[in-house]
C-alpha positions as CSV (number, residue, x, y, z in Angstrom):
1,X,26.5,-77.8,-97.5
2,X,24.7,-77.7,-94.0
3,X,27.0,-78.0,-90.9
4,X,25.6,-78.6,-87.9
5,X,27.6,-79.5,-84.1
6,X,26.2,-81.8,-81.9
7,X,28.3,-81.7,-78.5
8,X,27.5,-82.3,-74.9
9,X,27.4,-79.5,-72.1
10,X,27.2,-80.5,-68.6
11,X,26.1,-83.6,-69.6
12,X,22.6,-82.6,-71.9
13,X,23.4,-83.5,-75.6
14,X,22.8,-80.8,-77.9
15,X,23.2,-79.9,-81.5
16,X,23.6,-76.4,-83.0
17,X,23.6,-75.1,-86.3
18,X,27.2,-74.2,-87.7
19,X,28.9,-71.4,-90.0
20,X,32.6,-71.1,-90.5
21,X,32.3,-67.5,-91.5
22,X,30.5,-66.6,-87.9
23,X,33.2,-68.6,-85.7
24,X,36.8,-69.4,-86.1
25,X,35.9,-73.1,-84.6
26,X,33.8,-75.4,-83.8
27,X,34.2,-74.3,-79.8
28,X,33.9,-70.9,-80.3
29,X,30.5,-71.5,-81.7
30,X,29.4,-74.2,-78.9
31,X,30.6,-71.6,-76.2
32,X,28.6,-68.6,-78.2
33,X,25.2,-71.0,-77.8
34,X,25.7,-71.5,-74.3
35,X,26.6,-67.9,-73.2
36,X,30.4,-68.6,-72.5
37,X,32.5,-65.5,-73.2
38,X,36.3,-67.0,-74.7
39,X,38.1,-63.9,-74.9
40,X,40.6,-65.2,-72.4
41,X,40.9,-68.1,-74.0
42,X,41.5,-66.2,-77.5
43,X,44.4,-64.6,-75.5
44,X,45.9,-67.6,-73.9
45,X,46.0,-69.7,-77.4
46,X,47.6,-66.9,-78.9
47,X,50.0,-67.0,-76.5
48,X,50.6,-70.8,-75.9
49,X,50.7,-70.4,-80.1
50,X,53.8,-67.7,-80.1
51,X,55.8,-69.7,-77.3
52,X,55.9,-72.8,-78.7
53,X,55.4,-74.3,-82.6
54,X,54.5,-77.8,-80.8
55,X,51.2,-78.4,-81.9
56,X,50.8,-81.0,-79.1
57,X,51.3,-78.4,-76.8
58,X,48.4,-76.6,-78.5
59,X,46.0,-79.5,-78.7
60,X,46.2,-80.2,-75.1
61,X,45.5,-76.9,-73.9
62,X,42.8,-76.3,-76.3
63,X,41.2,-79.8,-75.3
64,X,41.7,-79.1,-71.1
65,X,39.8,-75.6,-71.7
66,X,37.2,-77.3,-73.5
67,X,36.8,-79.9,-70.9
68,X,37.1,-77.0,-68.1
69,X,33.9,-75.1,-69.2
70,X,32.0,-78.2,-69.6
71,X,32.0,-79.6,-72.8
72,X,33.0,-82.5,-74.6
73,X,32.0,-85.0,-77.7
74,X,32.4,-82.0,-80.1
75,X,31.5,-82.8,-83.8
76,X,31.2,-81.0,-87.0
77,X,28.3,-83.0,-88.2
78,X,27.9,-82.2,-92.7
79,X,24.4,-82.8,-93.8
């Protein structure tokens, strides 16, 4: 099955193809195709992950990182 990720960056939608063995998620990729490096954000998930087993917590500091670099209206899209 084809994946593909349509998201928007800076406000230009775009759409990528997608492989789970290539990227841990569905960000990761996006931020690959437009040149981002996320090591530092690698480290600080791991991090918000050991201090706290809230997975709210997680959620919202994935989704304000996301939103700081530029993207948003990230979808896995299965053909």
């Amino acid at each position: 099955m084809a994946l593909t990720i349509s998201y928007t960056f800076k406000g230009k939608q775009k759409t990528i193809g997608y492989a789970n063995d290539k990227f841990h998620d569905a960000f990761e990729a996006v931020a690959a195709a437009e040149g981002i490096d996320t090591s530092d954000y690698l480290a600080m998930e791991q991090a918000v992950k050991m201090s706290t087993r809230d997975k709210k917590t997680h959620r919202n500091f994935r989704d304000n990182y996301i939103k700081q670099k530029g993207f948003s209206n990230i979808t896995v899209v299965r053909d």
